[in-house]
N, C-alpha and C positions, 0 to 999 in steps of 0.2 A: 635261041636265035644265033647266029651267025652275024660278026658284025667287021665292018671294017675298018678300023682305023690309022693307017698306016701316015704315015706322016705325021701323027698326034703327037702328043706328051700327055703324060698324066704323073702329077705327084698322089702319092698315098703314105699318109700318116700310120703309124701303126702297122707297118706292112709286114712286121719278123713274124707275124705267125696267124692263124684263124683268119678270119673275115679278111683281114687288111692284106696277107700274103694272097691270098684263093683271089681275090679282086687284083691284084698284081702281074699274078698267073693267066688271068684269061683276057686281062687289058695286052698284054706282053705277046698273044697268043694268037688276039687281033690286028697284031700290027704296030701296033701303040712301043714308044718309048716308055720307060718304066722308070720314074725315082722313088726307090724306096725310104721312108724314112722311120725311125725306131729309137728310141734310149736306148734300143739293148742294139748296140752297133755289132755286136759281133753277130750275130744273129741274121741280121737284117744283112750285110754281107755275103754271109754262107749263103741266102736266101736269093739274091742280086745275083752273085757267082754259079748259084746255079742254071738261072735263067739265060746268060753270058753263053754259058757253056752249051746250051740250047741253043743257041741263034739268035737271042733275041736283045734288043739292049734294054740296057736296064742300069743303073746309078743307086750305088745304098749311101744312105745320110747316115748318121748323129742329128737326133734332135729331140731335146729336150721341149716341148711345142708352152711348154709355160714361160720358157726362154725368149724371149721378145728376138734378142740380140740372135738365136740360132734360128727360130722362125725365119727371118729376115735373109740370113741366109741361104738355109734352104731354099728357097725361093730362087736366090741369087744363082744357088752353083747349077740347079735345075735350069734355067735358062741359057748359065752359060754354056753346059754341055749340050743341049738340047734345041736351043735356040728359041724357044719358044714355052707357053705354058696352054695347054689348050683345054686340059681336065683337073679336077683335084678331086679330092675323095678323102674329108678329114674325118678320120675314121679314130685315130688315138683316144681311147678313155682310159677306165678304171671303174674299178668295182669299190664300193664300201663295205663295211662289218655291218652283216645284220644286228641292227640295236633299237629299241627303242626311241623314239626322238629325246624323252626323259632321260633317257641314259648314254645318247650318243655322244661319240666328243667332238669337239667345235674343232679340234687339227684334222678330224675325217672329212665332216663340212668343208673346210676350207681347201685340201686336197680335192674334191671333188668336184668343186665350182673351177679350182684353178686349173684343172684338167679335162676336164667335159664340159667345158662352158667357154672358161676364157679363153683357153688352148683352142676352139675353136676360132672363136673369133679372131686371134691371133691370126691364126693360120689364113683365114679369109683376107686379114687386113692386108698384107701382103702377096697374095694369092692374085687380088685383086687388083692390086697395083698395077702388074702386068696385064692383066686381062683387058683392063679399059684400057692399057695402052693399044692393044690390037683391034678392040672394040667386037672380041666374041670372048666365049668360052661358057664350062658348066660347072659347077660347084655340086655335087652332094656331102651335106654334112650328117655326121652319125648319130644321131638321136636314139632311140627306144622306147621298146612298147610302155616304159615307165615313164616318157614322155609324154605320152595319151593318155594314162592312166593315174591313179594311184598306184603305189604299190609299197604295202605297211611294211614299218621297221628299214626302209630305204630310203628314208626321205631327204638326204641329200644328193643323193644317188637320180630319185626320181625328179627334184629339183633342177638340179642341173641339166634333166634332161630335157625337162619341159621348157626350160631355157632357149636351148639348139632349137626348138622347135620355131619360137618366137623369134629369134635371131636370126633364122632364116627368111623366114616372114618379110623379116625387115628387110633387111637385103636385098631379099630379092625384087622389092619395088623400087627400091634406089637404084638397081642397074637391069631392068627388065627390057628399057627402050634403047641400052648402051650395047645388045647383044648379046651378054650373058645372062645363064640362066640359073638358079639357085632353088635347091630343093635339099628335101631330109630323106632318111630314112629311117625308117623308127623298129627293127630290127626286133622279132621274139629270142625265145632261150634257144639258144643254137648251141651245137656240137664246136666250141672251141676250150680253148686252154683255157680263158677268162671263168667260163661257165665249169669246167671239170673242175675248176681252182676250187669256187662258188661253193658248187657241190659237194667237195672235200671237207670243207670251213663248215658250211651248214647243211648240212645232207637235209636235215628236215624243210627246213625251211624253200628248199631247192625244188624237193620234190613234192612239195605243194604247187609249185607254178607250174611243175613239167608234168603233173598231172591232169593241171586242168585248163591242158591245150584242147582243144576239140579236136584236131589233127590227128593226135593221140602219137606225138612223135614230137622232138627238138628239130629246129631247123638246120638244113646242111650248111657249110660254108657257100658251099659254091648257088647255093639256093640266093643267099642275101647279097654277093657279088653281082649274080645277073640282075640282080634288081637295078646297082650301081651303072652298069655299063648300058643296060638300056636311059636311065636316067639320062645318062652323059651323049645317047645316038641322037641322029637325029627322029625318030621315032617317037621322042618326048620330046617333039620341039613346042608343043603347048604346053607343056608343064612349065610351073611358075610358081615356087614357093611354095608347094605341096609338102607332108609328111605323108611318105609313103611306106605302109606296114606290114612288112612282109612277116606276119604271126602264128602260122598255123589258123586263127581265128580268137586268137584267144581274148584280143578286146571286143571283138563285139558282141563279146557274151549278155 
């Protein structure tokens, strides 16, 4: 689809590379102002600058999203350059070590929750500040098909995700009647960094899920992007705190 959005803003967490760039790239493509934001600032930069150089605007952050104090700004410098905040798309996770729940350790748990879980909420808490002040905007947050599912030897991983699922939930009833709208997406095994990383660590374990996609293929980047940007059109102006999964099929096995 073809979409417009020319006068927007969107913040995107997680934007230096996979999913969260490819969503940057076609928001930035529609029109849309683009804040990138990433831990890995240099990254996320080169990423911003190349966009710049394209024609398109675009602002790269530093943000640590477990950072309350850099959350908050982000937030802040995005409006100031931008003037406004009209999408978000808190896409920032991480992956855990395949382990056992017997044998996991409680600093991967804890990484995990503070990263996929609270980092979102974070990012909302603030996201949202501005948004009621305008009284619109959309929210997708990034969730996972281990949000919907079980999925063994991940279980903080899957935890957290089934989290984001609920947190949106909630959300999105507290400002449904304010004009903004809030939804997930709960994303299969895709062709990024995250997942090559995965596969490198645990090849077995990797290519147990990537085989039993029904699709019989990993999802593209730009597959789970357009999922984001319809999300955020008005297109899905009845969506309301959906998790939407874009998986090859592989939960509804």
């Amino acid at each position: 689809m073809i979409y417009n959005f020319e006068s927007k803003v969107v913040l995107i967490t997680g934007a230096a590379s996979g999913i969260g760039l490819e969503t940057a790239r076609l928001f930035a493509k529609a029109g849309a102002a683009v804040t990138m934001a990433d831990l890995n600032f240099g990254a996320v930069s080169t990423a911003a600058e190349s966009l710049i150089q394209d024609g398109f605007k675009a602002l790269a952050i530093h943000c640590d999203v477990t950072n309350e104090e850099q959350v908050a700004l982000m937030v802040q410098n995005t409006v100031s350059k931008f003037g406004r905040l009209d999408f978000a798309y808190n896409n920032a996770g991480m992956h855990v070590p395949v382990a056992e729940t017997a044998d996991a350790l409680s600093t991967d748990f804890d990484k995990a929750i503070a990263i996929n879980l609270k980092g979102i909420w974070l990012c909302m808490k603030y996201e949202l500040q501005q948004m009621r002040k305008q009284e619109n905007g959309a929210i997708v947050n990034c969730s996972s098909q281990s949000g919907v599912v079980g999925t063994a030897n991940l279980g903080a991983y899957t935890a957290a995700k089934h989290g984001v699922i609920g947190l949106t939930k909630a959300s999105a009833l507290e400002y449904a009647a304010r004009g903004i709208r809030i939804n997930c997406i709960c994303p299969g095994t895709s062709d990024t960094p995250m997942v090559a990383d995965a596969v490198g660590d645990h090849p077995e374990h990797m290519d147990s899920i990537i085989s039993s996609i029904p699709l019989g293929r990993m999802g593209k980047a730009e597959e789970i992007a357009g999922t984001v940007l319809w999300l955020c059109s008005p297109s899905a102006g009845f969506m309301i705190g959906q998790a939407v999964t874009p998986d090859g099929g592989y939960t509804i096995k």
